[in-house]
C-alpha positions as CSV (number, residue, x, y, z in Angstrom):
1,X,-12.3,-5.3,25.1
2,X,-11.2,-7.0,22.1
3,X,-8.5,-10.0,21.6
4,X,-5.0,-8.8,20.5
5,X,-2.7,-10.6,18.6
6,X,0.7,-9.5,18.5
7,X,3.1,-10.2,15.2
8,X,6.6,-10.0,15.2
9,X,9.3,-11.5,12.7
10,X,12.5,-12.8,13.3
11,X,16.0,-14.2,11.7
12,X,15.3,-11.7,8.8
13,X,13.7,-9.4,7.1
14,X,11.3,-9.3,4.3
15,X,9.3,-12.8,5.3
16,X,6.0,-11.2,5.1
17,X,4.9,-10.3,8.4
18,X,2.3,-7.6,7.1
19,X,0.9,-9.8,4.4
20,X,0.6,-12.9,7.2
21,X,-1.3,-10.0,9.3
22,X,-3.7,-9.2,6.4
23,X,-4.4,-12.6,5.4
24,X,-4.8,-13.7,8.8
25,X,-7.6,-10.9,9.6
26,X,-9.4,-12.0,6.3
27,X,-9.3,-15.7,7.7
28,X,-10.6,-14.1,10.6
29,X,-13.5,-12.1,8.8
30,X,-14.3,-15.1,6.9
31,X,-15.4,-16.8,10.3
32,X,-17.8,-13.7,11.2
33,X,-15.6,-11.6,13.3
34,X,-14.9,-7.8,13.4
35,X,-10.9,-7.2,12.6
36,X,-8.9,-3.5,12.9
37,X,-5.0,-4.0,12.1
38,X,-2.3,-2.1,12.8
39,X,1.5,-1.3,12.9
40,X,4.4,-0.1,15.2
41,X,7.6,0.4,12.8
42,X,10.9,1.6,14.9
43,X,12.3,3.8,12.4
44,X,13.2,7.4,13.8
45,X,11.2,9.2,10.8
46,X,7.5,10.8,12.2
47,X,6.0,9.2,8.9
48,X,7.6,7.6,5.8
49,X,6.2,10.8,4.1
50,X,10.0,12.3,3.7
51,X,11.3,8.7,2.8
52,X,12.8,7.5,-0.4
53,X,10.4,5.5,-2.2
54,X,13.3,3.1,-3.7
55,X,14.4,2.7,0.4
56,X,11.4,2.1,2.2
57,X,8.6,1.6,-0.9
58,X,5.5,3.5,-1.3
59,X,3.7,5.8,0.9
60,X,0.2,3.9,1.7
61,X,-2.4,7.4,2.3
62,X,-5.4,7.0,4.5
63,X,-8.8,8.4,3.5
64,X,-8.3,11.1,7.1
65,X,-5.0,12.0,5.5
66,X,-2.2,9.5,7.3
67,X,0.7,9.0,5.2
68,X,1.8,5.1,6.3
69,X,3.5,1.9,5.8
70,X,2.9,-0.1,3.0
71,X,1.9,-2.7,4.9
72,X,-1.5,-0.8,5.6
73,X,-2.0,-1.3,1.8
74,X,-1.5,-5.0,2.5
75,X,-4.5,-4.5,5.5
76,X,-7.0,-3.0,3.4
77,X,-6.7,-4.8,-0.2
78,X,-7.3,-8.1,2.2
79,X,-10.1,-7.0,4.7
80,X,-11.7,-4.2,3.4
81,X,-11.2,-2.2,6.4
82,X,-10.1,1.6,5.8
83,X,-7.3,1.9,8.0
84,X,-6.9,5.5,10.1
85,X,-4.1,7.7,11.2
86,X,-4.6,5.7,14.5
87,X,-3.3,2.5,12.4
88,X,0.5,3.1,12.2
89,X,2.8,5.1,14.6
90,X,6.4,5.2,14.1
91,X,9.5,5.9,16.9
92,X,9.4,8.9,15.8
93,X,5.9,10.0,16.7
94,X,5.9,8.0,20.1
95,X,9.1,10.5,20.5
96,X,7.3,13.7,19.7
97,X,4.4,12.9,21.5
98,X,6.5,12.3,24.8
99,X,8.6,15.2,24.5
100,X,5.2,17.3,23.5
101,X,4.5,16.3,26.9
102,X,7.1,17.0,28.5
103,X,7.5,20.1,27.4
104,X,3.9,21.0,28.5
105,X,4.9,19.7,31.9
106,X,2.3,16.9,31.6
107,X,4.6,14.6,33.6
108,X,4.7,16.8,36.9
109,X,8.7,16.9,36.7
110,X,9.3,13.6,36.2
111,X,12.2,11.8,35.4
112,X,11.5,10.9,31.4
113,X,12.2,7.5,31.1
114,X,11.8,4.7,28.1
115,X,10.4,2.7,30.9
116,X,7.6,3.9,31.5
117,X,7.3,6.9,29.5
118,X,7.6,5.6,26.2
119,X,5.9,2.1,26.2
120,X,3.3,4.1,28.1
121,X,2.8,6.0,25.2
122,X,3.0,3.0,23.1
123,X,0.6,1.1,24.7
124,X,-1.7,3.9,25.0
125,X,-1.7,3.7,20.8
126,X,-2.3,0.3,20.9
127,X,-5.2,0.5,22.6
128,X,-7.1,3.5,21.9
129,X,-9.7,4.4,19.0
130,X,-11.4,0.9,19.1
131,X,-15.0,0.4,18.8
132,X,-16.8,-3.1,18.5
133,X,-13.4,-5.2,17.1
134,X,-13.3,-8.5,18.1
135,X,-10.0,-8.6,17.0
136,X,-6.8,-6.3,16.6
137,X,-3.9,-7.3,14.8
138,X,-0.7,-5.1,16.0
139,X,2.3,-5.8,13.5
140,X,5.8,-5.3,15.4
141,X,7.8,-3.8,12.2
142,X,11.4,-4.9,11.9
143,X,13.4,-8.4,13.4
144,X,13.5,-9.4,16.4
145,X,17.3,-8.2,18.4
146,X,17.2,-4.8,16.7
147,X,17.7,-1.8,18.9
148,X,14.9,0.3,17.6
149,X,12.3,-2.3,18.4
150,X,13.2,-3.0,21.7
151,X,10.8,-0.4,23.3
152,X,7.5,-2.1,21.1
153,X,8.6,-5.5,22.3
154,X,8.6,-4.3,26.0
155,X,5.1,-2.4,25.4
156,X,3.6,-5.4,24.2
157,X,5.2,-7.5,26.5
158,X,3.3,-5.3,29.5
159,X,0.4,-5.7,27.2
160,X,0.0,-9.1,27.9
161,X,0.7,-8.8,31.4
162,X,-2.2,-5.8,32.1
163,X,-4.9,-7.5,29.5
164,X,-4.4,-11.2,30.3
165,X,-3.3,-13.5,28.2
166,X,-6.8,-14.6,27.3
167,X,-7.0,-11.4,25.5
168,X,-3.2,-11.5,24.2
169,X,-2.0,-14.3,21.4
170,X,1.6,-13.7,20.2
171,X,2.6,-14.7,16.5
172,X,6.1,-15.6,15.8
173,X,7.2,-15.3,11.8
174,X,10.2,-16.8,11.3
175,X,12.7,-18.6,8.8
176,X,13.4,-22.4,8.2
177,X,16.4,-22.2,5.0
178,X,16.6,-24.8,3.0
179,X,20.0,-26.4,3.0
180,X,20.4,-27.9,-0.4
181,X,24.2,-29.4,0.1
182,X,22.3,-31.0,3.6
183,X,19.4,-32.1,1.8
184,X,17.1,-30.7,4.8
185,X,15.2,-27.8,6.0
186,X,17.6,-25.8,9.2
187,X,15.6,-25.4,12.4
188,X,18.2,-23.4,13.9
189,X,17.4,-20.1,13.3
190,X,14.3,-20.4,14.2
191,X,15.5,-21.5,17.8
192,X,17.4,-18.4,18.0
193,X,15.1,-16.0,16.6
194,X,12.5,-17.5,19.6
195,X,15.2,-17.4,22.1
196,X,15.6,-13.6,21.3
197,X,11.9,-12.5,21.7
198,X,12.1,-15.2,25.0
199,X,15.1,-13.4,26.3
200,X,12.8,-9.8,26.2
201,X,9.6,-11.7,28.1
202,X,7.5,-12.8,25.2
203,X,6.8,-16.1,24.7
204,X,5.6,-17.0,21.2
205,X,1.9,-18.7,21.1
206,X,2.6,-19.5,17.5
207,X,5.2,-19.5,14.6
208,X,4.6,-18.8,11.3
209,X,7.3,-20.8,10.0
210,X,8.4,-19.8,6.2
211,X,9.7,-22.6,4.3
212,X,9.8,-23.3,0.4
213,X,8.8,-27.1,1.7
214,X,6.1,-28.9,3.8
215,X,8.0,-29.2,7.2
216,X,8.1,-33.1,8.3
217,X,6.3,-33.9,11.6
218,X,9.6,-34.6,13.3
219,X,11.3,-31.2,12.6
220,X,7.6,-29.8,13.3
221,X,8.2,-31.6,17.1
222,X,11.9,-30.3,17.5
223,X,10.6,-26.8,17.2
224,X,7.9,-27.2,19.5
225,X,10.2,-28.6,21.9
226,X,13.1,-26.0,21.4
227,X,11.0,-23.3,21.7
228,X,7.9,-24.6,24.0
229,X,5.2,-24.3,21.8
230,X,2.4,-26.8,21.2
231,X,3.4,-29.2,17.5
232,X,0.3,-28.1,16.0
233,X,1.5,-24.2,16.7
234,X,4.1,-24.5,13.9
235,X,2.3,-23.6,11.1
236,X,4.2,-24.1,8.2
237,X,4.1,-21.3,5.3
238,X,5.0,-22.4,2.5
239,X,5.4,-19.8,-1.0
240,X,2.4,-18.8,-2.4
241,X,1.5,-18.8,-6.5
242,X,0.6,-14.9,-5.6
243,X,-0.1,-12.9,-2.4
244,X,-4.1,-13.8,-3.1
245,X,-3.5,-17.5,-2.2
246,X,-2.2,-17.2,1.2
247,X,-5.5,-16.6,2.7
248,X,-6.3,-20.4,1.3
249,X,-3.0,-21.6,2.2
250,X,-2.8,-20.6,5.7
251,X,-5.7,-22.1,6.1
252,X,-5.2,-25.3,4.9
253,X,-1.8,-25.3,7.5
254,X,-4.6,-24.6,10.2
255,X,-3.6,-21.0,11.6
256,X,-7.0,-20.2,12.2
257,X,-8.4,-22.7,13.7
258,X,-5.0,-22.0,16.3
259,X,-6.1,-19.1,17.1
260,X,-9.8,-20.0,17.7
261,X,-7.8,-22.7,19.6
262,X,-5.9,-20.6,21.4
263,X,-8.7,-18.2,22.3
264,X,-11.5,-20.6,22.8
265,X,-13.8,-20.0,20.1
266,X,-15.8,-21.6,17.9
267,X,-14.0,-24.0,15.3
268,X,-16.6,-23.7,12.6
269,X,-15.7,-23.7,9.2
270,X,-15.0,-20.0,7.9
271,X,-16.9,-18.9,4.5
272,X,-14.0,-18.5,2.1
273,X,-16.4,-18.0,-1.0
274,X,-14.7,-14.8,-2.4
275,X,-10.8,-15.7,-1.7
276,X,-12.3,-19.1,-3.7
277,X,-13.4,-17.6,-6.8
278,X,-10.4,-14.7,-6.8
279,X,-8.0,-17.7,-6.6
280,X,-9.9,-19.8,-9.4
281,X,-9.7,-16.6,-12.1
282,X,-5.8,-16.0,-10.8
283,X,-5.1,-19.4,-11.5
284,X,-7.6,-19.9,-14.6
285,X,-7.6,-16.4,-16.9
286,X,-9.0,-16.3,-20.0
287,X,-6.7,-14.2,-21.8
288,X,-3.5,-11.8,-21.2
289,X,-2.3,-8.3,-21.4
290,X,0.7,-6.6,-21.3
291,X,0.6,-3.1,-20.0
292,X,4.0,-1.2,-19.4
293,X,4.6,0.8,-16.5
294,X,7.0,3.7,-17.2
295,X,8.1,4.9,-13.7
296,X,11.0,6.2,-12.4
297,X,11.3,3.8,-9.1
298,X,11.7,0.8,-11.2
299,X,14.8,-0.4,-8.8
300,X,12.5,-0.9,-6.3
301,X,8.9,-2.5,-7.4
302,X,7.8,-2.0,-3.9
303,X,7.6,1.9,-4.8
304,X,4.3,1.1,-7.1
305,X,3.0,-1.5,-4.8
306,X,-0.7,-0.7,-4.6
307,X,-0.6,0.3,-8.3
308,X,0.9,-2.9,-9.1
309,X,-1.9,-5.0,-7.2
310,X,-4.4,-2.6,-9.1
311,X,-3.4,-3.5,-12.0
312,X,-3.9,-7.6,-10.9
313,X,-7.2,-6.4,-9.5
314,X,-8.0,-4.9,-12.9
315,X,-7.4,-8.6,-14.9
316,X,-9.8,-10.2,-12.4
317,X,-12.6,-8.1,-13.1
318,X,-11.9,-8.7,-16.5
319,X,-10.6,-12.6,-16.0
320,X,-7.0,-12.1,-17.5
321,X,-3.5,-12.0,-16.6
322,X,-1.8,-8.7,-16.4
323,X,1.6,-9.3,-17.0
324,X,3.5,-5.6,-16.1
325,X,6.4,-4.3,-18.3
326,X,8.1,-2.2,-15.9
327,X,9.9,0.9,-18.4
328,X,12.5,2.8,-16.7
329,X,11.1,6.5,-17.9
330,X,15.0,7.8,-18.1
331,X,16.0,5.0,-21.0
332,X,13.1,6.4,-23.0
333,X,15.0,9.2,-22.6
334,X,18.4,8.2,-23.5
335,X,16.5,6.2,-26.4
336,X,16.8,6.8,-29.9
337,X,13.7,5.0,-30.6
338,X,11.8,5.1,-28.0
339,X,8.4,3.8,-29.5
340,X,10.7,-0.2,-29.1
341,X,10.6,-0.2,-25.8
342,X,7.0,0.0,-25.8
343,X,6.0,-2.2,-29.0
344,X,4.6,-5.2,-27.1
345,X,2.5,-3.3,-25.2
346,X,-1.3,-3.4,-24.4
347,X,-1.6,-0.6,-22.7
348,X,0.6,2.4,-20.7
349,X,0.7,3.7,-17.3
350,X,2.2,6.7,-16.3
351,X,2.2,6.4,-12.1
352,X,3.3,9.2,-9.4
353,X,6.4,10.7,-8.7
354,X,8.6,13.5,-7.9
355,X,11.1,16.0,-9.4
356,X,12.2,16.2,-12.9
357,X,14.5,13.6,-12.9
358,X,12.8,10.6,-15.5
359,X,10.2,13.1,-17.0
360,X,10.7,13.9,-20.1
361,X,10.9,10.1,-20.6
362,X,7.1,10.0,-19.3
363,X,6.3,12.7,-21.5
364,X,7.6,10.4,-24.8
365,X,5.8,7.4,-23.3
366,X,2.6,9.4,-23.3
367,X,2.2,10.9,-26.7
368,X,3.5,7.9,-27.9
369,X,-0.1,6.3,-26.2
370,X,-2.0,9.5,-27.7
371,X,-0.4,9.0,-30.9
372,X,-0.8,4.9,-31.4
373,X,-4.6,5.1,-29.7
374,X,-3.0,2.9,-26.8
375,X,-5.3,2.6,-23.7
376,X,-3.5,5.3,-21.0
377,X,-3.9,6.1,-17.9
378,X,-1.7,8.7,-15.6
379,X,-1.8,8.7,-11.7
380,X,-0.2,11.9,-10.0
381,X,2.2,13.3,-11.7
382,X,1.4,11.4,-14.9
383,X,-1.5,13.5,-15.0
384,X,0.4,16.6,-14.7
385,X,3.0,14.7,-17.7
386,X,-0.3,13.8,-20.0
387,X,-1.3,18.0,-19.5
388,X,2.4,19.2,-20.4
389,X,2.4,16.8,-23.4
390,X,-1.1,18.0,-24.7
391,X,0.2,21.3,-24.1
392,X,3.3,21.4,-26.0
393,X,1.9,19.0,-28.9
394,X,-1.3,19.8,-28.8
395,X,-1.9,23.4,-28.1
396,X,1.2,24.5,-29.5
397,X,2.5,26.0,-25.9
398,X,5.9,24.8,-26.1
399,X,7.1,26.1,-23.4
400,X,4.5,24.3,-21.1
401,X,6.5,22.9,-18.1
402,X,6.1,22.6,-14.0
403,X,7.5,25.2,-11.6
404,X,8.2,21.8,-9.6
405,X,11.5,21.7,-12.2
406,X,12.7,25.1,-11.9
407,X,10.6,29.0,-13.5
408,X,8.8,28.3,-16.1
409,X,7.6,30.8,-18.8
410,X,4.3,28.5,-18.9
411,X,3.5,27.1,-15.9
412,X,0.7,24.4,-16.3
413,X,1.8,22.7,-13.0
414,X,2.5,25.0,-10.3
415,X,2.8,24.6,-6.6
416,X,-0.5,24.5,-4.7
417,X,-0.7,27.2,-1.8
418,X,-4.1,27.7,-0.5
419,X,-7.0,24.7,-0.7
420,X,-10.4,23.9,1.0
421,X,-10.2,20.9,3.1
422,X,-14.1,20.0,4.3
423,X,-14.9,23.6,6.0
424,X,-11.1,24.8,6.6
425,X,-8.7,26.8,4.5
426,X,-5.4,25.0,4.0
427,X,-2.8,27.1,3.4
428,X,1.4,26.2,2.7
429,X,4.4,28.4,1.8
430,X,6.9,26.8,-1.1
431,X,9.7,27.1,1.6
432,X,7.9,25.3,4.2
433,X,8.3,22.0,5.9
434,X,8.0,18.7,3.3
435,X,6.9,16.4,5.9
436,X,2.7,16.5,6.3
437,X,2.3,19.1,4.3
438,X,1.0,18.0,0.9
439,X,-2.6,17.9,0.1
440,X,-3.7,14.6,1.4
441,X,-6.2,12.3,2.2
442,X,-9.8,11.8,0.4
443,X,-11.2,15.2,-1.2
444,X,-14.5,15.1,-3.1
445,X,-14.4,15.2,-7.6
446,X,-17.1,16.3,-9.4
447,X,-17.4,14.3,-12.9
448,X,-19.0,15.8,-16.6
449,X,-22.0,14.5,-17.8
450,X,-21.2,12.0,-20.5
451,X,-17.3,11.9,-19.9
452,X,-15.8,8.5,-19.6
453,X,-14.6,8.8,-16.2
454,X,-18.7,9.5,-15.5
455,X,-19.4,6.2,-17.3
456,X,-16.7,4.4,-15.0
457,X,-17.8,5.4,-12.0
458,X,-21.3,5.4,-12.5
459,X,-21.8,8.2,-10.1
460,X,-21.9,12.4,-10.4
461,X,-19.4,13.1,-7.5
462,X,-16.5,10.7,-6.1
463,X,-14.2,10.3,-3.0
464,X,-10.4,9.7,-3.8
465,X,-7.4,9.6,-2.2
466,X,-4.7,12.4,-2.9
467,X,-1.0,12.8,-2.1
468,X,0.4,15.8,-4.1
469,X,2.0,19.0,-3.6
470,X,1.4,20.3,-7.7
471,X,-1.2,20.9,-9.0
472,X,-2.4,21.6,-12.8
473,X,-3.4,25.2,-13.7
474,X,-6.9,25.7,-14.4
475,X,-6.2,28.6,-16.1
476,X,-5.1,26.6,-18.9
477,X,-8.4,24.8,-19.4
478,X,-10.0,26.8,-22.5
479,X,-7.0,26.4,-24.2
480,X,-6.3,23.2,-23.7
481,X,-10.2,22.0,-24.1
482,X,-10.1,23.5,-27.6
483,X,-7.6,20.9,-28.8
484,X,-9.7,17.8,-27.4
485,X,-7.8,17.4,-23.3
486,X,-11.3,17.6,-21.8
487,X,-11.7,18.4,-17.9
488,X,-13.9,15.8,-16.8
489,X,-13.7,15.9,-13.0
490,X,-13.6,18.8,-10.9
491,X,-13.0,19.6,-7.5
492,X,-16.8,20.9,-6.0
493,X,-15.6,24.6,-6.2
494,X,-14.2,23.9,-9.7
495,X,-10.8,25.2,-8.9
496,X,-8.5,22.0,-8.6
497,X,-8.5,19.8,-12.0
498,X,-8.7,16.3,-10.8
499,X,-9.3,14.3,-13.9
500,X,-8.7,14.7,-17.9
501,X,-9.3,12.9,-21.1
502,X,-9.0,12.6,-24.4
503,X,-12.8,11.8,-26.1
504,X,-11.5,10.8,-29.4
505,X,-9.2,7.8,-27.9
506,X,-10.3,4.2,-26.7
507,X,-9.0,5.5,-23.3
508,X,-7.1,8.5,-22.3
509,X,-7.8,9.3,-18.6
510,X,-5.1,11.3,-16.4
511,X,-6.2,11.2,-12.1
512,X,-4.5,13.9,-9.7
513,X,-4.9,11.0,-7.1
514,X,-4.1,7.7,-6.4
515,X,-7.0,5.4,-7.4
516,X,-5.0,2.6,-6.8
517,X,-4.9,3.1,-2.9
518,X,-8.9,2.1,-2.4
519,X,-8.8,-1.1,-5.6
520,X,-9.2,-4.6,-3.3
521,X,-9.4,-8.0,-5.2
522,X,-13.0,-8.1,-4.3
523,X,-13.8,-5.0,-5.3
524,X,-11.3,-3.7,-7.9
525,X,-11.4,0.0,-8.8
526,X,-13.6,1.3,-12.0
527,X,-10.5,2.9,-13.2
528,X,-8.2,0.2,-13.2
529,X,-11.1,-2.7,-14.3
530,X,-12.0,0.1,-17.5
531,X,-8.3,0.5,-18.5
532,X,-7.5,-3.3,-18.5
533,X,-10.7,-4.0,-20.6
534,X,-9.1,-1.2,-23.0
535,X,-6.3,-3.2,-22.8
536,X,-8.0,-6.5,-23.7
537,X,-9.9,-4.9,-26.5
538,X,-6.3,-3.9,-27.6
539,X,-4.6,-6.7,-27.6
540,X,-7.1,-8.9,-29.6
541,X,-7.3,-6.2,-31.9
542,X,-3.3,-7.0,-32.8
């Protein structure tokens, strides 16, 4: 049975519970242990698959076909570990599974009940679909004293009650402000977050204090007395530079070596090798780009949050600084000149969305790269954008559009019904549900001999994550091949376009999925490492 440690947050949101998670299973790794992580959020949804990207962020897709929490992104960029449906459940699945039940009359006309029912069915999650981990790391979503959570806090309060509390650490992030007019950092609500998760029967083993200072031994003492944990518990967690030093920081503060502590292990020094050296080319570049991101989430960065780590990933491989310029797609719309807005760029990215609203703007942005020879490169939808834009300015079809906006005399995006999944038939109907229905999950590409997506990739057939419900026409290919938008990856039965390019432009690539779900510091994604070397090329060519 493997060690779980339980993380919960507290006073407020947003203090980086997942990102503590991830770095504290790399810290883990880095001392020779087996990690899986996971997370419980309380929403009501089934999946954020139906969710607003500018409410909850992106949708993080799973190589078996999960759509998840962000957070999950968080997990895999910093471990390496490819996280499973089994990796994130929500209220609203504990809920339907329950009910499922009852309505089979698995429960033998019971009374249904939160308690046990529910944190049953929670704790049964927790568990199951474990191998050889020596550790799992089960993020609680939300702050401590909300409703939703309550029935997560109780689970993993029985948690530690059935396993033991040798095989149960819980970790505590929480808030000390800053009290400028005081001069001093605030230990209170800290006190009263712990008091909360004390009043439900869990007692924190450690707090992950965030701070923007060091936290003096005497306030370090107060909290350790106030909410009965060891001094050397309190591990302070100061801002990081960027999310790639808090591996290094936290374990300068010593939060491994608690939780050896606290479990008994080994206090040998970890092998941080890798988080040294990404650190040292974050901190020491040897150049810049600027690459401009024209999306139509921009009010929330948190939609484009893989891509946006990508495209960091990217500068390490090439040891510069990406500096993003993120474009709001719908003032290139309203713009008279749209080509300013883009000027000072090194580069364009065209990432996924949805609907019409914004597109036309993408649609500028990308003959604008096709036109000026400057390095592109469209995810999802700006794929299906880069094939309209060809289309109409290319191939002289200028009534090229998507059925996603509405009929369309020339459809060269159209609504995907039927589709192979390994040895099944998928099949959907355009009035069906929207939640779990698009294609998703990793499906195979097959890649042209001497195309630069082959050269990338150095290898004939790839595995890449998808999350789309349109799909490009592929009986639009010919005509679209003869004016120089190549179709460079395939799916196997040559059906499904999954990648285009221009030849006669430093980089032109358009991907149907989302490379940027699979890039990891340590092993950033062809894609993204090729287009920021275009971009490097670029700029020193200005």
């Amino acid at each position: 049975m493997p060690r779980f440690i339980f993380i919960t947050g507290g006073v407020v949101s947003s203090l980086g519970k997942g990102l503590a998670s991830a770095a504290l299973g790399a810290l883990l790794q880095a001392r020779g242990y087996k990690v899986r992580l996971r997370k419980l959020d309380p929403y009501l949804n089934v999946d954020p698959g139906t969710m607003s990207p500018t409410q909850h962020g992106e949708v993080f897709v799973t190589d078996d076909g999960a759509e998840t929490d962000l957070d999950l992104g968080h997990y895999e960029r910093f471990t390496g570990v490819h996280a499973r449906k089994t990796d994130n459940v929500t209220t609203g699945r504990i809920y339907s599974d329950v009910l499922a039940r009852e309505r089979r009359g698995d429960y033998l006309g019971a009374t249904i009940q939160v308690i046990p029912h529910v944190t049953n069915a929670i704790k049964e999650f927790v568990v199951s679909d474990l191998t050889d981990e020596d550790f799992v790391l089960c993020e609680i979503g939300g702050t401590v004293g909300d409703i939703e959570s309550l029935p997560f806090l109780e689970a993993i309060r029985q948690l530690g009650n059935d396993l033991g509390r040798n095989k149960t650490c819980y970790m505590h992030v929480t808030l000390l402000p800053y009290i400028s007019v005081a001069g001093e950092l605030k230990t209170k609500p800290t006190q009263h977050s712990v008091k909360e998760l004390q009043s439900v029967g869990i007692q924190p083993d450690i707090l992950l204090c965030r701070t923007p200072l060091d936290i003096p031994s005497e306030q370090r003492e107060k909290i350790g007395l106030f909410c009965n944990v060891r001094p050397e518990a309190v591990i302070n967690a100061r801002d990081a530079e960027t999310i790639y030093h808090v591996p290094m920081a936290y374990h300068r503060e010593g939060l491994d070596m608690e939780i050896c502590r606290y479990f008994d292990l080994p206090l040998n020094a970890p092998d941080l090798t890798t988080w040294n050296e990404i650190t040292s080319i974050i901190k020491n570049p040897e150049g810049e780009v600027t690459i401009a991101v024209v999306g139509k989430y921009t009010s929330l960065l948190d939609s484009y949050k893989s891509l946006a780590e990508a495209l960091v990933h990217g500068g390490i491989a090439n040891r510069v600084k990406v500096n993003l310029d993120w474009v709001d797609s719908e003032k290139l719309e309203e713009a008279s000149n749209p080509g300013l807005l883009l000027e000072h760029a090194d580069a364009i990215l065209v990432p996924g969305g949805f609907g019409q609203r914004g597109s036309e703007g993408k649609i500028r942005a990308i003959r604008i790269a096709r036109e000026k020879k400057l390095p592109f490169l469209g995810i999802c939808f700006g794929m299906q954008m880069a094939v309209i834009e060809a289309a109409r300015n290319l191939a002289g079809i200028s009534e090229a559009s998507s059925t996603e906006f509405g009929p369309a005399k020339d459809p060269l995006v159209g609504i995907m019904t039927e589709w192979t999944k390994g040895n099944e038939i998928q099949q959907r109907s355009k009035n069906g549900d929207l939640g779990g229905t698009m294609r998703l999950g990793s499906y195979d590409c097959v890649l042209a001999e001497g195309s630069l997506a082959g050269q990338l990739y150095d290898q004939p057939i790839i595995g890449e994550r998808h999350r789309h419900r349109y799909e490009v026409n592929i009986n639009y290919r010919d005509a679209l091949e003869q004016h120089g938008l190549h179709f460079s990856g395939l799916s196997p039965d040559g059906s499904l376009p999954e990648i285009v390019e221009l030849k006669d432009h430093p980089f032109f690539i358009g991907v149907q999925f989302h490379p940027e779900l699979k890039s990891k510091p340590f092993d950033p994604h062809p894609l993204f490492s090729g287009f920021v070397h275009a971009a490097r090329d670029r700029s020193r060519l200005v």
